[in-house]
Each structure stands twice: as C-alpha cells, then as structure tokens.
C-alpha positions as CSV (number, residue, x, y, z in Angstrom):
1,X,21.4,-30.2,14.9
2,X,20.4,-30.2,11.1
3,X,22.4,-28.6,8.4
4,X,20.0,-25.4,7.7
5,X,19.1,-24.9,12.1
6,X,23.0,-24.8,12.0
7,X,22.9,-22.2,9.1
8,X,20.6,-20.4,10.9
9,X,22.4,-20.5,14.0
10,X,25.7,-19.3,12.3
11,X,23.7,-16.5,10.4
12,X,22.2,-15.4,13.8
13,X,25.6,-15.4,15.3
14,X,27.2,-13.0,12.4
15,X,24.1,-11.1,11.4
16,X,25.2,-8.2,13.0
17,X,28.6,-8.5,10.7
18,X,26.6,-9.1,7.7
19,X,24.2,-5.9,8.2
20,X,27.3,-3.6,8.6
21,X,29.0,-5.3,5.6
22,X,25.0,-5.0,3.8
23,X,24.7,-1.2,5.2
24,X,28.0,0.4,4.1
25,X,28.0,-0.8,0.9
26,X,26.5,0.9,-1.7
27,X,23.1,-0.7,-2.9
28,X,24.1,-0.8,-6.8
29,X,27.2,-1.8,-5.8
30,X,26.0,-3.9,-3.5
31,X,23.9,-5.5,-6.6
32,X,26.3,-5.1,-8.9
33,X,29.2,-7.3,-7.2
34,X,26.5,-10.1,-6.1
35,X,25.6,-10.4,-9.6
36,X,28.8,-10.1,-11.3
37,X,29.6,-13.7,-9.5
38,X,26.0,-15.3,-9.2
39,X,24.4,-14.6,-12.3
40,X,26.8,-16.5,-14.0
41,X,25.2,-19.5,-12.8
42,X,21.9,-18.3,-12.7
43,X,22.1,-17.7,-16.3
44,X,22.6,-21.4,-17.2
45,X,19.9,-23.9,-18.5
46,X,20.3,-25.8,-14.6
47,X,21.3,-22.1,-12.7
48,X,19.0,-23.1,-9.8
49,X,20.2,-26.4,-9.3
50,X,23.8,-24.9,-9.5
51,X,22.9,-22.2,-6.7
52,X,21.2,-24.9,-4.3
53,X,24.5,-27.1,-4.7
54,X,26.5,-24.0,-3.8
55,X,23.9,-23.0,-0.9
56,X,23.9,-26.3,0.4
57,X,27.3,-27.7,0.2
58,X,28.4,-24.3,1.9
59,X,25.3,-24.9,4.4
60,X,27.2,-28.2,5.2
61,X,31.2,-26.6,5.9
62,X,32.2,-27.5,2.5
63,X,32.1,-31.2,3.3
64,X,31.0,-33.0,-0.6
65,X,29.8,-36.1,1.6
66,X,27.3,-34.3,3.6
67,X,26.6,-32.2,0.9
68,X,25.9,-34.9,-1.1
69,X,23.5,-36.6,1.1
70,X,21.7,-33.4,1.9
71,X,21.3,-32.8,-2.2
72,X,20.0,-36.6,-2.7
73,X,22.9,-36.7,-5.5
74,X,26.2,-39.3,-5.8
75,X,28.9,-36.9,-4.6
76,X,30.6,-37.2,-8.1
77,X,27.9,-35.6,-9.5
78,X,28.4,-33.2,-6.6
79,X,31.9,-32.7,-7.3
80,X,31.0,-32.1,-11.4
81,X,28.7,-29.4,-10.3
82,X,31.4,-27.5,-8.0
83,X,33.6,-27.8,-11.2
84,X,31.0,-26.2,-12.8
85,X,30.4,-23.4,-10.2
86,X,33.9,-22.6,-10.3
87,X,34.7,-22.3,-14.2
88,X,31.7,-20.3,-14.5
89,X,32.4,-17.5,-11.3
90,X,36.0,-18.4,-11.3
91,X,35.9,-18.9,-7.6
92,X,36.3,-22.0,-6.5
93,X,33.8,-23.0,-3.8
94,X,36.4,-26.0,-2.5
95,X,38.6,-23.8,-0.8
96,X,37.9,-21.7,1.8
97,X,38.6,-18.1,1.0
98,X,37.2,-18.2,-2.3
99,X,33.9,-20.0,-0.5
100,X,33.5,-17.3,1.8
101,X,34.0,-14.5,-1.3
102,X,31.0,-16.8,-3.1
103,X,29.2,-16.9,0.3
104,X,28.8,-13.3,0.9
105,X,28.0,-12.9,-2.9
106,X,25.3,-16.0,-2.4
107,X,23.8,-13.8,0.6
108,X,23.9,-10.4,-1.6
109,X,22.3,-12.0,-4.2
110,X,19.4,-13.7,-2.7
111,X,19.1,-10.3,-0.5
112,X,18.6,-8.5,-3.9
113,X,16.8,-11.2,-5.3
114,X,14.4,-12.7,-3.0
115,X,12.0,-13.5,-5.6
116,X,14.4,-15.7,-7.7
117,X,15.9,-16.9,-4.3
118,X,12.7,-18.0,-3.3
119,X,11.9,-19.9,-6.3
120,X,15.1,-21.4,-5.9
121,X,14.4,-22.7,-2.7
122,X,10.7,-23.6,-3.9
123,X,12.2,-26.0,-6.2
124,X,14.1,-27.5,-3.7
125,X,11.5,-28.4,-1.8
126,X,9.3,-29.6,-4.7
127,X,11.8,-31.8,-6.3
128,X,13.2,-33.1,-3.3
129,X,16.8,-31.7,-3.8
C-alpha cells in the first residue's frame, strides 16, 4: 500500500475522532491554535515546501528514509528541513508526541485553509516533490 492510500486509510479509521475533536472546539479557536503553530512555516520564503516535508514525512510514520524518497530529496536535506520545522513551531516533528500536537495542527490548518492547502499540494504535484 502507498504512503498517502495508507494516510487515507488511517484518516478513515480516526475520522470519527477527528470530527469530535473538529466539532467541540471552538471555530476561532479552532483557527487560532492551527495557525499559532503552522503559520510559522507558512510565512517563510519556502513555507510550502516546509508544510509538504511535514505532511509527508508524517504521511510516512516519521521514518526520514521514506520520507526522503517520497520527497525526491537526500534525507540530510530532509533532516535540515525538520530542524527548520522545529525551531520555527517549537515542536519537534521527530518525536512522537510533539508530531501528533503538529499533526492535528497540520489537519486544522489545511481544514481552515483549503485554498492554501490546495496550492500546497498543487505544487507538489507540479514540481514533482
């Protein structure tokens, strides 16, 4: 099974967790929090590249080599960019707790954002990454 057929899978599996978590939180809230820990990377000169690395290498169960492969990059520069991710959220996605914080914050955000998140993925297709 791919990497993103097993995202979807796992997302199909929890979705009913995630719409609970979604539903009984307040929207601006909701917004707020997401943002408060994406848009820091967002706001960056290479914020998209810096969300797909995050999307992916959590699409792949935080493994860098997969990741890596998945990204088309060396898995140093892999590893520079998760350095990056984590001294500009302050989460750090290599260990598991704080991934799962930056997970749900991913899914908020591209829930409240779907334009952005689809030009996100857009770009990943285009270039390949």
């Amino acid at each position: 099974m791919h990497a993103h057929e097993q995202e979807k899978d796992v997302v199909a599996r929890f979705r009913p967790v995630l719409q609970q978590l979604f539903t009984n939180v307040n929207p601006s809230r909701q917004k707020n929090l997401a943002s408060s820990i994406i848009d820091p990377l967002v706001n960056t000169s290479y914020g998209f590249e810096l969300i797909r690395t995050l999307d992916q290498f959590l699409a792949d169960n935080m493994n860098v080599s997969r990741a890596a492969k998945h990204l088309y990059l060396h898995r140093n520069t892999l590893i520079y960019r998760l350095s990056k991710i984590q001294n500009l959220t302050g989460l750090d996605p290599r260990n598991f707790e704080e991934a799962m914080g930056l997970k749900l914050a991913l899914l908020m955000w591209q829930h409240n954002n779907k334009e952005q998140a689809a030009n996100a993925k857009l770009r990943r297709v285009s270039n390949g990454v």
